[in-house]
TORSE-961197 format. One record per residue: residue in one letter; x, y, z of N, C-alpha, C in turn; residue number from 1. Coordinates in steps of 0.1 Angstrom, whole numbers. Example, Ala and Ser with C-alpha at 12.3 -4.5 7.8 and 13.67 -1.06 7.14 Angstrom:
% residues 2
+---+-------+-------+-------+-------+-------+-------+-------+-------+-------+-----+
: r :   n_x :   n_y :   n_z :  ca_x :  ca_y :  ca_z :   c_x :   c_y :   c_z :   k :
+---+-------+-------+-------+-------+-------+-------+-------+-------+-------+-----+
: A :   132 :   -57 :    78 :   123 :   -45 :    78 :   132 :   -33 :    78 :   1 :
: S :   128 :   -22 :    71 :   137 :   -11 :    71 :   129 :     0 :    79 :   2 :
+---+-------+-------+-------+-------+-------+-------+-------+-------+-------+-----+
% end
This chain:
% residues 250
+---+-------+-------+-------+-------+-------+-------+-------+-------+-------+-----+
: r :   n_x :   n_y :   n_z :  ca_x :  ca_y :  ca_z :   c_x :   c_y :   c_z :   k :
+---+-------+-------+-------+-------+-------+-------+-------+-------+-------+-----+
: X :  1364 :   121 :   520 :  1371 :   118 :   508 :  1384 :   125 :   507 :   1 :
: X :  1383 :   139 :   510 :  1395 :   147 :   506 :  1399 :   156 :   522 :   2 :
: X :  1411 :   154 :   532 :  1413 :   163 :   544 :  1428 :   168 :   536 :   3 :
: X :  1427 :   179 :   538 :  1437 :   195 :   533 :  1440 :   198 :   551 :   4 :
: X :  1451 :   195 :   557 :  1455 :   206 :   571 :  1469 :   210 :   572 :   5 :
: X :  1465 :   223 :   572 :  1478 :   233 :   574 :  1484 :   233 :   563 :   6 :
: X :  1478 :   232 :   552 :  1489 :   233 :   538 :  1495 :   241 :   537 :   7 :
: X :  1505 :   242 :   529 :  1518 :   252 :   524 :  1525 :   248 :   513 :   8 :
: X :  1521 :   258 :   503 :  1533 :   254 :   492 :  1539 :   265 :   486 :   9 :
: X :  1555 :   259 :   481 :  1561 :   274 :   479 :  1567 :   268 :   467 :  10 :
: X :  1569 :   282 :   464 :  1582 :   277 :   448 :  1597 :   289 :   453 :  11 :
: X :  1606 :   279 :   451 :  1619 :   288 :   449 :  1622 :   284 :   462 :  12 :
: X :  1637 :   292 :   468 :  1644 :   289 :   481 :  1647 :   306 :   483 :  13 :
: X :  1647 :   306 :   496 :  1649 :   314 :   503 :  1665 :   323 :   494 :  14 :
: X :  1666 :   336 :   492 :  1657 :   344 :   495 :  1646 :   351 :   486 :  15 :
: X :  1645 :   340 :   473 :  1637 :   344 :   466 :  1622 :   333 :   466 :  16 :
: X :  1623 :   330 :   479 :  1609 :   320 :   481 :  1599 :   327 :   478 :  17 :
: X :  1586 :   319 :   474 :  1572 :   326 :   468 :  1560 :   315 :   477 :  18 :
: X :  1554 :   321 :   488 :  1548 :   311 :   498 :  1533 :   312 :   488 :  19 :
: X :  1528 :   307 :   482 :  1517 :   305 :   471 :  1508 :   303 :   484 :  20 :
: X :  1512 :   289 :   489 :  1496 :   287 :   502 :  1503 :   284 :   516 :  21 :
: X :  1493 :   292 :   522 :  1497 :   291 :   538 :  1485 :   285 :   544 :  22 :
: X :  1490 :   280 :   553 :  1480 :   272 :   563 :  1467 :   269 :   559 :  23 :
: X :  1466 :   263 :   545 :  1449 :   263 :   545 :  1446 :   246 :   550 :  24 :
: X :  1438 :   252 :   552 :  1427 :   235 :   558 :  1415 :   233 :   555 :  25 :
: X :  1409 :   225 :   547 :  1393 :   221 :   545 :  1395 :   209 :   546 :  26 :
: X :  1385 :   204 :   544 :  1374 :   188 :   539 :  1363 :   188 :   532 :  27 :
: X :  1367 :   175 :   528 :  1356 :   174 :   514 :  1350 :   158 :   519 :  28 :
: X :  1341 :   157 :   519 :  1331 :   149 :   520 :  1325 :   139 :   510 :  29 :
: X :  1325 :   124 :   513 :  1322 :   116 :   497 :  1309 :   118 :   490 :  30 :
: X :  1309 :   128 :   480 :  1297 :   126 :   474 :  1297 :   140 :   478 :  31 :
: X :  1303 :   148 :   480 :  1304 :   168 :   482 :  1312 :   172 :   472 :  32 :
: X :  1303 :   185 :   464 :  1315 :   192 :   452 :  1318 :   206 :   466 :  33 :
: X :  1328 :   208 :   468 :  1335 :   213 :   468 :  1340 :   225 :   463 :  34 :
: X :  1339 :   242 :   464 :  1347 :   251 :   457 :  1356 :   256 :   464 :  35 :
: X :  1368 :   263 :   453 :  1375 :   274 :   460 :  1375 :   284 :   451 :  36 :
: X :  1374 :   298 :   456 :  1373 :   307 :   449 :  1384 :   319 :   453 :  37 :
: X :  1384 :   331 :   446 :  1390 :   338 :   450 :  1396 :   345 :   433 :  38 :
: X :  1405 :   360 :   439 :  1407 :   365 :   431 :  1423 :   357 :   427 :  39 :
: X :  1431 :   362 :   414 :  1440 :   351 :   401 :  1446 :   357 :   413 :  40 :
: X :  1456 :   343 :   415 :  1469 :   341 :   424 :  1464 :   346 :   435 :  41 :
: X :  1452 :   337 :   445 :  1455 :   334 :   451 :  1456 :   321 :   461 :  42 :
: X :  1459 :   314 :   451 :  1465 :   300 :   454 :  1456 :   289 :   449 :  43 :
: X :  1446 :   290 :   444 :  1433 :   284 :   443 :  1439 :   268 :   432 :  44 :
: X :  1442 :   271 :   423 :  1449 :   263 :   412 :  1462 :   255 :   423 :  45 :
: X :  1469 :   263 :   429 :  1483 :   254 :   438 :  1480 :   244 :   443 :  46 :
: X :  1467 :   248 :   451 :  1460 :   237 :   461 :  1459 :   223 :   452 :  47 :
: X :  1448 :   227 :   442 :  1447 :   214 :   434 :  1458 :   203 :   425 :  48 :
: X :  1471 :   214 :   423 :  1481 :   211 :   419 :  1495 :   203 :   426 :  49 :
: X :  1490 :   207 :   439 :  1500 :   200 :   449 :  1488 :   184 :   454 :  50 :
: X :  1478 :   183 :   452 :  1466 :   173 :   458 :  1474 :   161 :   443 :  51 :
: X :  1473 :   169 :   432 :  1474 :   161 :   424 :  1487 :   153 :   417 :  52 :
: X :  1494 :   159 :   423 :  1512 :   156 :   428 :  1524 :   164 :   417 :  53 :
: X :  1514 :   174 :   414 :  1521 :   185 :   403 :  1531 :   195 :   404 :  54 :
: X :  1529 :   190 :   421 :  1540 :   201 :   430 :  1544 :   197 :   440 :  55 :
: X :  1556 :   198 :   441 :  1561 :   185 :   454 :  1567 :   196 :   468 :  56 :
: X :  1568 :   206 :   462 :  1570 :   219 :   474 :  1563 :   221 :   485 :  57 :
: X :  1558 :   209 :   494 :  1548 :   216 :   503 :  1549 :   206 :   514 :  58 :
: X :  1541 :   212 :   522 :  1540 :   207 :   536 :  1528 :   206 :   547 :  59 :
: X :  1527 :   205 :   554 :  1514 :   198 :   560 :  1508 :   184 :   556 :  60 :
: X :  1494 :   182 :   558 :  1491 :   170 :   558 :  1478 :   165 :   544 :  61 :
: X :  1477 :   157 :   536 :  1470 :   158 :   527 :  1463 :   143 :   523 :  62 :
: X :  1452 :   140 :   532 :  1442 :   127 :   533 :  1437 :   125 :   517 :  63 :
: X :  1434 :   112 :   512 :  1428 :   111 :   503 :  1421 :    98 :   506 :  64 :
: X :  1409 :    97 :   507 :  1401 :    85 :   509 :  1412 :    76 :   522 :  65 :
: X :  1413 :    85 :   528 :  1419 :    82 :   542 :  1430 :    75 :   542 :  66 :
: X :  1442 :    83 :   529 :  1457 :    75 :   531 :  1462 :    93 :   529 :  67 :
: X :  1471 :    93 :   540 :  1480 :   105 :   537 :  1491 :   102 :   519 :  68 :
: X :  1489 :   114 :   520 :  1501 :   116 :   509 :  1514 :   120 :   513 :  69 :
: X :  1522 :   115 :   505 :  1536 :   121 :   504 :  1541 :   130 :   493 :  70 :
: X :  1548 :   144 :   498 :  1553 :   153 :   490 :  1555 :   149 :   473 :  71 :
: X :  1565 :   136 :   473 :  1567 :   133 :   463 :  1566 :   122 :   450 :  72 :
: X :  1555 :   113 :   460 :  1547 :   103 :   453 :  1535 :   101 :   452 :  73 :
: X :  1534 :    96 :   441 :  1517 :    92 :   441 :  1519 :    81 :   434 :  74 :
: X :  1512 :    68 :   438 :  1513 :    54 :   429 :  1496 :    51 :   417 :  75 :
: X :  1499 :    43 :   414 :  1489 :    39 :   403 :  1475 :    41 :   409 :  76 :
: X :  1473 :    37 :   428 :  1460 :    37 :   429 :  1458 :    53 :   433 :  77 :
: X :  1470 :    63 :   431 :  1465 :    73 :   439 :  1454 :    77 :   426 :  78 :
: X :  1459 :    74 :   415 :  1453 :    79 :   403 :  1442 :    74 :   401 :  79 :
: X :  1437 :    59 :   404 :  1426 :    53 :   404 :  1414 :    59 :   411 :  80 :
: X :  1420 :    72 :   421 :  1409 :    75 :   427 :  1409 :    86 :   425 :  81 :
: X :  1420 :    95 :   420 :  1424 :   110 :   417 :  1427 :   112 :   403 :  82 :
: X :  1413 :   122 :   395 :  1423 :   122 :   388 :  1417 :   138 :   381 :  83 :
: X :  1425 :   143 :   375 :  1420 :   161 :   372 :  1418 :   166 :   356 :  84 :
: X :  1406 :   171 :   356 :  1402 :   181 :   346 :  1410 :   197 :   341 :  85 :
: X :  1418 :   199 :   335 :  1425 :   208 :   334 :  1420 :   225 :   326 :  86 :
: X :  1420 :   234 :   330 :  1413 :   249 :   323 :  1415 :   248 :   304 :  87 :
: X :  1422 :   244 :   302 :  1424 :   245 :   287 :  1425 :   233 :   282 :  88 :
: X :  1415 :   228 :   275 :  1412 :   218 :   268 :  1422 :   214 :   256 :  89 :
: X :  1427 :   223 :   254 :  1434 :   223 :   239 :  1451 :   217 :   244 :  90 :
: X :  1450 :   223 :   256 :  1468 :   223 :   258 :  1471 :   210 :   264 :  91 :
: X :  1456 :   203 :   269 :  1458 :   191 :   279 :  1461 :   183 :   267 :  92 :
: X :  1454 :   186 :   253 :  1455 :   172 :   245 :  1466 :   174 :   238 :  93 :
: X :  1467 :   161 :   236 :  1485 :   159 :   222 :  1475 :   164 :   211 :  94 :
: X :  1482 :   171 :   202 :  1476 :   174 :   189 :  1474 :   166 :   178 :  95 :
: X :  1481 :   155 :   183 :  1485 :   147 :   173 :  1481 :   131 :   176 :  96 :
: X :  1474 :   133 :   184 :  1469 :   121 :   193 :  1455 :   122 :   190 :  97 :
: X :  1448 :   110 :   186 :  1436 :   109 :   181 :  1424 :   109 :   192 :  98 :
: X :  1413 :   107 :   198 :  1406 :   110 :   208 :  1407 :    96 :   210 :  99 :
: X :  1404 :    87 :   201 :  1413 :    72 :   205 :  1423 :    67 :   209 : 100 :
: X :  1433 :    76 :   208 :  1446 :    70 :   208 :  1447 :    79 :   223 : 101 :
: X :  1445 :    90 :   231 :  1441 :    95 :   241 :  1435 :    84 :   251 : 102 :
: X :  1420 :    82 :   244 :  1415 :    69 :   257 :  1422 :    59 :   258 : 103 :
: X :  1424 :    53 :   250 :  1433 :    36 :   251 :  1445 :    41 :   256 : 104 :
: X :  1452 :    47 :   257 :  1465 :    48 :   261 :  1461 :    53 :   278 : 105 :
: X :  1452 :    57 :   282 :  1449 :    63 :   295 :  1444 :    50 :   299 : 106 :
: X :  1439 :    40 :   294 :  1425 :    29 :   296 :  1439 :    20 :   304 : 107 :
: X :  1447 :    19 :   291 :  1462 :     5 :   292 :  1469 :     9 :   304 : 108 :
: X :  1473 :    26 :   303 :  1481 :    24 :   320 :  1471 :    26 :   330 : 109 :
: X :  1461 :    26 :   335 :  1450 :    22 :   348 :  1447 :     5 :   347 : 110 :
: X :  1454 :    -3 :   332 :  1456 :   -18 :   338 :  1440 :   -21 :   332 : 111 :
: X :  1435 :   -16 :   328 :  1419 :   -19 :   322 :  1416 :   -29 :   311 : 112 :
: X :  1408 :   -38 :   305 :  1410 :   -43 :   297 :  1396 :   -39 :   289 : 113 :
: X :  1390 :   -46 :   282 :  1379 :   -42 :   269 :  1381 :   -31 :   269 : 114 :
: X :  1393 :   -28 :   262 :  1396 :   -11 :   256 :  1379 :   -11 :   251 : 115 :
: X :  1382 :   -17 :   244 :  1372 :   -12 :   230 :  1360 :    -8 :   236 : 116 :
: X :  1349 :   -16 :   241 :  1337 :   -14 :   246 :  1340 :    -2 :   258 : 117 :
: X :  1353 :     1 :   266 :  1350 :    12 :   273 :  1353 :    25 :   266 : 118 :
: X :  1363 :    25 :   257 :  1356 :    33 :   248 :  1346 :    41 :   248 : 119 :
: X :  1336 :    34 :   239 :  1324 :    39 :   234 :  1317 :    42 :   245 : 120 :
: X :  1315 :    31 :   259 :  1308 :    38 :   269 :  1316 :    52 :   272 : 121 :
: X :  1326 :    53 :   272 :  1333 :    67 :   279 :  1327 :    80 :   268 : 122 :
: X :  1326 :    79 :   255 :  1321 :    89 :   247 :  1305 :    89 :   252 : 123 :
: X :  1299 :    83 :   247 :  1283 :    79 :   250 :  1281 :    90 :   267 : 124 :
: X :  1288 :    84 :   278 :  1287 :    94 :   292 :  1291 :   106 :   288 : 125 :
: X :  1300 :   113 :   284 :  1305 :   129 :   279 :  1296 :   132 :   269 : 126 :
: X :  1286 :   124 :   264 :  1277 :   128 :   255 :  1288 :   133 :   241 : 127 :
: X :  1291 :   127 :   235 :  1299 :   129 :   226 :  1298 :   117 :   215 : 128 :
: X :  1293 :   103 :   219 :  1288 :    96 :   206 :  1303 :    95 :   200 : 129 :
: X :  1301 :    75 :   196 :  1313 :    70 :   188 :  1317 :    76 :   173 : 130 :
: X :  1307 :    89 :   170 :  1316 :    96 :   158 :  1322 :   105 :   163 : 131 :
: X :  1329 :   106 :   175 :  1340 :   110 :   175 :  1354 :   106 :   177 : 132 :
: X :  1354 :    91 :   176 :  1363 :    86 :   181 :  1375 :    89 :   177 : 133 :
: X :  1378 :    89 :   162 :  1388 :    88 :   156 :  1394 :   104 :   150 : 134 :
: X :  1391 :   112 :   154 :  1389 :   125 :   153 :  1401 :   131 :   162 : 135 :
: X :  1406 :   144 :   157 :  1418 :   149 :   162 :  1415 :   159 :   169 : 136 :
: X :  1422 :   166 :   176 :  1417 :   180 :   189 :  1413 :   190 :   179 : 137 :
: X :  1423 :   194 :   168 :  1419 :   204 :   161 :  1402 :   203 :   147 : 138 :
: X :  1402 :   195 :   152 :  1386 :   185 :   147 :  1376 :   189 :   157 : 139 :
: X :  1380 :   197 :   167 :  1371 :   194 :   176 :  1367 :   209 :   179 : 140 :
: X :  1355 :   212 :   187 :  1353 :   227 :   191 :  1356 :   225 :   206 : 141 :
: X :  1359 :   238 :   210 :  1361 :   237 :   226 :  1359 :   228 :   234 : 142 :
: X :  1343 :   230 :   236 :  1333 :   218 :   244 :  1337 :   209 :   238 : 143 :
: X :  1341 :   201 :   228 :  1345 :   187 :   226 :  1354 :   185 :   230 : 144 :
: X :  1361 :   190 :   232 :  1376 :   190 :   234 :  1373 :   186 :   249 : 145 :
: X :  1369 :   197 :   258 :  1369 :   197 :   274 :  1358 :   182 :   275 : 146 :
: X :  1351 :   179 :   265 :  1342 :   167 :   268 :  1354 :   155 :   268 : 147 :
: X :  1362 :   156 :   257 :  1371 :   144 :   258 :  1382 :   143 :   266 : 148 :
: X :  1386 :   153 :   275 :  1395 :   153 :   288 :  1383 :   148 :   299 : 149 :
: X :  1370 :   153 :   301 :  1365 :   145 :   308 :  1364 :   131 :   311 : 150 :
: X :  1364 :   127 :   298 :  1363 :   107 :   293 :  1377 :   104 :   299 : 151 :
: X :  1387 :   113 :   293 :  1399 :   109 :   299 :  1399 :   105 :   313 : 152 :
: X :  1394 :   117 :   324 :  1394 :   118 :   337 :  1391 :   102 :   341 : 153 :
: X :  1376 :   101 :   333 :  1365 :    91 :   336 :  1370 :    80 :   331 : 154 :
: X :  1380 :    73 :   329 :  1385 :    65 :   323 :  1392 :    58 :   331 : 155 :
: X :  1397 :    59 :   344 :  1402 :    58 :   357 :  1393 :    50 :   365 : 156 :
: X :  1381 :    55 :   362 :  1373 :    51 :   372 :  1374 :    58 :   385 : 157 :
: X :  1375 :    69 :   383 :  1381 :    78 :   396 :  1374 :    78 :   410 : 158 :
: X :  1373 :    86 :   423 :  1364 :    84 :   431 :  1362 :   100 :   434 : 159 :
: X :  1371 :   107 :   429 :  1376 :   120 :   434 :  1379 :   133 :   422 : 160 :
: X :  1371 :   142 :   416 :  1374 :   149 :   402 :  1382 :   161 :   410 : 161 :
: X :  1393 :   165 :   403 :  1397 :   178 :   406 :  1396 :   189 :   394 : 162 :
: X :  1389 :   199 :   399 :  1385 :   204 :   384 :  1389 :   218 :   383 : 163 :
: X :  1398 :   225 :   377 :  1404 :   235 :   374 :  1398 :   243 :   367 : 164 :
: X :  1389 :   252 :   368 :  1385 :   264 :   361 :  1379 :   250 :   347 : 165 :
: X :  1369 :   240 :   350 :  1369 :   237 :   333 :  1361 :   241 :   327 : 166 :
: X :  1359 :   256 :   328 :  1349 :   256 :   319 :  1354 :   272 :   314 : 167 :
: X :  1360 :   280 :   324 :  1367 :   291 :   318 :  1371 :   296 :   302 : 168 :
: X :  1381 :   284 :   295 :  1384 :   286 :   284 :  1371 :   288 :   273 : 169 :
: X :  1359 :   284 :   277 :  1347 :   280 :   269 :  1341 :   295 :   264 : 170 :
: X :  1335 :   293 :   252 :  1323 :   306 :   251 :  1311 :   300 :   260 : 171 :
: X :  1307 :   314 :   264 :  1297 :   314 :   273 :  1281 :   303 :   271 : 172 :
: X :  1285 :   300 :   259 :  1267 :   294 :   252 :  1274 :   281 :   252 : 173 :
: X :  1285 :   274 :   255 :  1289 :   259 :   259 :  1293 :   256 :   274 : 174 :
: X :  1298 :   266 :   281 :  1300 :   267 :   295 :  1288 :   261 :   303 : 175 :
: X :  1280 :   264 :   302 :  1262 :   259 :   305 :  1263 :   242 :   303 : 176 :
: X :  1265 :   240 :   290 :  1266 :   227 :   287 :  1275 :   216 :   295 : 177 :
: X :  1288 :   222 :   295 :  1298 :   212 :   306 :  1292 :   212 :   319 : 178 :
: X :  1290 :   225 :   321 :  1288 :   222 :   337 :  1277 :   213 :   339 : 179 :
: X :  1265 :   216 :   331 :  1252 :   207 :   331 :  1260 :   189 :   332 : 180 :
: X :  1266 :   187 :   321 :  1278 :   171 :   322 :  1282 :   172 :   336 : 181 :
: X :  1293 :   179 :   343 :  1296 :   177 :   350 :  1288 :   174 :   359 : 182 :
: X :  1274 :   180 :   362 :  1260 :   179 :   374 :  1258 :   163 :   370 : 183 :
: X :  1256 :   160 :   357 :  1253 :   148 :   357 :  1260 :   135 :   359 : 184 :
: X :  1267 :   136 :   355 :  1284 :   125 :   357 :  1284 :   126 :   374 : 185 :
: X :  1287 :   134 :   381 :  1285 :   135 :   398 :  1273 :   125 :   405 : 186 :
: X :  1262 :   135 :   396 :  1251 :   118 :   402 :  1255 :   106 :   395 : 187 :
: X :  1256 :   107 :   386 :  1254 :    92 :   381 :  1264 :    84 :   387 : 188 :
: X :  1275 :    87 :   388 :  1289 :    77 :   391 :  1294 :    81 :   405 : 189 :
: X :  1285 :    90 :   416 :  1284 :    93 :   432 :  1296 :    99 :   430 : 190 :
: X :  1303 :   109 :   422 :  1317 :   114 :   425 :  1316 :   124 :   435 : 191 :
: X :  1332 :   127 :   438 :  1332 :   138 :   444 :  1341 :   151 :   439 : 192 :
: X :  1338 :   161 :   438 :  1343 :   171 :   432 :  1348 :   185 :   440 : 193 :
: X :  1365 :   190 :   438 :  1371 :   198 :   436 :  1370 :   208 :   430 : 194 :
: X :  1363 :   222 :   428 :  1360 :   231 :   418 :  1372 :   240 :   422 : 195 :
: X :  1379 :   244 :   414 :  1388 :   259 :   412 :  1379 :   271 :   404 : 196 :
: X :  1376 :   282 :   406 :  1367 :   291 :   399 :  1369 :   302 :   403 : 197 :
: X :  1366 :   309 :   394 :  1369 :   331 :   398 :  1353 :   332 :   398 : 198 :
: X :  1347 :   323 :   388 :  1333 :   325 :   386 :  1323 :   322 :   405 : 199 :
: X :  1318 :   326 :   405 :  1309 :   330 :   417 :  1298 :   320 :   415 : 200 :
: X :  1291 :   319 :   403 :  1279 :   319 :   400 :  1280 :   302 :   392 : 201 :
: X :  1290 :   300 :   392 :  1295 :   285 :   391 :  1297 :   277 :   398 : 202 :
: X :  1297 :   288 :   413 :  1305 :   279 :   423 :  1287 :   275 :   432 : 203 :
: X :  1280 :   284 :   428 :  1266 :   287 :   432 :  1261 :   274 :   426 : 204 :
: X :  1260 :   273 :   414 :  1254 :   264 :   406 :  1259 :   251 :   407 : 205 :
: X :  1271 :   249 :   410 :  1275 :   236 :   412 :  1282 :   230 :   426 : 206 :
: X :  1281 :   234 :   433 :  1292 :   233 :   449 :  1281 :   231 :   457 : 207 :
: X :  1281 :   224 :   468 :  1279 :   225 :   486 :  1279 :   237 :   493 : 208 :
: X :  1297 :   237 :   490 :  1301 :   240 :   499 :  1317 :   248 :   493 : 209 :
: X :  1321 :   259 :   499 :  1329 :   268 :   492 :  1341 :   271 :   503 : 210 :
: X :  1358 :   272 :   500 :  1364 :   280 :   505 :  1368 :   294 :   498 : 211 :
: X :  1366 :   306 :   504 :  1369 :   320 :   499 :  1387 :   319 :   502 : 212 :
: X :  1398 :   323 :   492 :  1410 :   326 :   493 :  1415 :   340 :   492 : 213 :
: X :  1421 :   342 :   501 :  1430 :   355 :   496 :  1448 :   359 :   501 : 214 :
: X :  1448 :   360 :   493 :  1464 :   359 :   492 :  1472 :   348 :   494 : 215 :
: X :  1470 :   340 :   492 :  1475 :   323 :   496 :  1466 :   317 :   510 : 216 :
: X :  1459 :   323 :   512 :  1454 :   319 :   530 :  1436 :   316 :   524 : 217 :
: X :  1432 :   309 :   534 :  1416 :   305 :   533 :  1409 :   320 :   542 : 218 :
: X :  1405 :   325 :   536 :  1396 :   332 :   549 :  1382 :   327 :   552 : 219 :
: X :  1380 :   325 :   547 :  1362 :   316 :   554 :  1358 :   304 :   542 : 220 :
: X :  1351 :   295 :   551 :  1346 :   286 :   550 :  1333 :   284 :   549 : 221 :
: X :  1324 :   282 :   540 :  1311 :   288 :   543 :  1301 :   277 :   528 : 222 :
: X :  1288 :   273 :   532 :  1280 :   270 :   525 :  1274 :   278 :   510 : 223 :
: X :  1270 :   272 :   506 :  1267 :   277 :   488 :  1255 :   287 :   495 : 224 :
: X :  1244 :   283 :   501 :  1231 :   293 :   508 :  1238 :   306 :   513 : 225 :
: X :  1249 :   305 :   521 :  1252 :   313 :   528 :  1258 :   324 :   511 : 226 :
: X :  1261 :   319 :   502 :  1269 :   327 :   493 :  1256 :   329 :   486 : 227 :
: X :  1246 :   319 :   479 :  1232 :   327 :   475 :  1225 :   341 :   479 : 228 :
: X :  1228 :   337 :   492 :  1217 :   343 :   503 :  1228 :   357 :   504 : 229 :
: X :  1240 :   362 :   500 :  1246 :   373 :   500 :  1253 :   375 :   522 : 230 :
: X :  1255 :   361 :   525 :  1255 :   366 :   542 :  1263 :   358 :   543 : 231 :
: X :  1276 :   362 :   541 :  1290 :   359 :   544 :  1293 :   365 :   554 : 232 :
: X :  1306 :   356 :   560 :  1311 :   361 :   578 :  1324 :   376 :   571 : 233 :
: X :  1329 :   375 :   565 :  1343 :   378 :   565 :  1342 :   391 :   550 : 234 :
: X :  1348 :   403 :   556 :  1342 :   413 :   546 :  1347 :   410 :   530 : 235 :
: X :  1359 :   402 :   534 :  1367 :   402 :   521 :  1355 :   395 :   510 : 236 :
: X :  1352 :   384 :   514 :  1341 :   375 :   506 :  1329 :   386 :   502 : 237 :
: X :  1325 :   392 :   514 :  1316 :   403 :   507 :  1314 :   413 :   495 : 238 :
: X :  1327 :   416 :   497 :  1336 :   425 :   486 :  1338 :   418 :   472 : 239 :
: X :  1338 :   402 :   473 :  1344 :   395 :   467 :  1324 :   391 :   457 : 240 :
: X :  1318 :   391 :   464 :  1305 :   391 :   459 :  1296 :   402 :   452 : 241 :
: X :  1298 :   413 :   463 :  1297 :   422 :   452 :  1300 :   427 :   440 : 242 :
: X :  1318 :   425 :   438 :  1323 :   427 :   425 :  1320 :   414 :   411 : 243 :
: X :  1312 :   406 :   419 :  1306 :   396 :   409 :  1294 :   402 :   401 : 244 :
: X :  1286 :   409 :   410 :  1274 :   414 :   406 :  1273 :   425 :   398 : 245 :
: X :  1286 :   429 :   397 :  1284 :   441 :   385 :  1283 :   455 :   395 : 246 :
: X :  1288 :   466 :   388 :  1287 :   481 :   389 :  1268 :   481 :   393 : 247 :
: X :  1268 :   494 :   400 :  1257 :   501 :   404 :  1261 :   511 :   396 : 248 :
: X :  1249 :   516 :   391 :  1248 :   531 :   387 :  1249 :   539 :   397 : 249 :
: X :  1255 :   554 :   399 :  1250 :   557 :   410 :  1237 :   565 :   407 : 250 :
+---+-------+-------+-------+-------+-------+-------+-------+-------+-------+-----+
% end
């Protein structure tokens, strides 16, 4: 579904360039979630941001359901099969835009017709139920909010989710709840998923399969068991696991 080789992306020009990612390379598999983890800046968000055509600064080569991309375009179908969950719920939505006026306007440009009835299916999947339709972001609690960027996502009919930290902005006692949606939306509709996360134990709970980042670079590539099971190749990731688990007493 998704081949990443030799990526690179920078912001600025020489001599104040800022190389964000260097040579990373994975694959993602149809029907594989996917993590990247790592500590803030280092590159984890770029990656998903240049896939998603948010950043035209880069180079190497970037498959999506087996059509290369270009630096600076992306057409109607890239979106039909791409499309991204953003960290803050609140900032993704117009304030002023109804959770109706959100879907139908996302429904009209993917070219879709029975607004209405997809609609209601799209709340009903995010578990959110047609009383919310007409309701405004500031109407909403966190998790609703991140529920109805989901519907958005899902409104595409996508093949491919990129998911940016979505559950970060949440309190901890609704974090549980999205991700549980997201486990379920994955089976039900065979997607395939992109996870960005600092969280460890997210990437545990919901991933395959994980790339470790550091400093703009992939250092290892490695299975969710191998991250359970605490038996990483590469010390950094080790270090990177332990500081998940909390202080020892001495």
């Amino acid at each position: 579904m998704l081949t990443v080789d030799h990526l690179n992306v920078w912001f600025g020009h020489h001599p104040d360039r800022v190389d964000a990612v260097q040579d990373a390379s994975f694959s993602v598999a149809q029907g594989e979630s996917f993590g990247l983890v790592g500590e803030s800046g280092s590159g984890k968000s770029t990656i998903l941001r240049a896939i998603a055509g948010l950043i035209d600064t880069w180079s190497g080569t970037i498959t999506v359901a087996g059509q290369p991309l270009a630096a600076r375009k992306r057409d109607r179908a890239f979106y039909k099969t791409v499309q991204m969950v953003f960290q803050d719920p609140y900032a993704s939505l117009h304030p002023r835009h109804s959770v109706d006026a959100v879907l139908s306007e996302t429904l009209r440009l993917q070219g879709m017709d029975d607004i209405d009835r997809r609609i209601g299916r799209l709340l009903d999947d995010v578990g959110l139920g047609r009383g919310f339709r007409f309701r405004y972001p500031h109407q909403l609690s966190g998790g609703q909010r991140q529920r109805v960027a989901i519907a958005r996502a899902l409104a595409a009919e996508p093949r491919l989710l990129l998911l940016d930290e979505p559950t970060s902005a949440l309190d901890v006692s609704v974090q549980a709840e999205i991700l549980n949606l997201l486990a379920d939306l994955r089976a039900e509709h065979g997607l395939t998923y992109v996870m960005v996360s600092h969280d460890l134990a997210v990437v545990g709970h919901m991933c395959d399969r994980l790339a470790v980042m550091q400093g703009g670079r992939i250092v290892e590539v490695m299975d969710v068991q191998a991250l359970r099971g605490g038996t990483p190749q590469q010390d950094y990731t080790r270090q990177l696991i332990a500081a998940s688990q909390g202080y020892e007493r001495a």
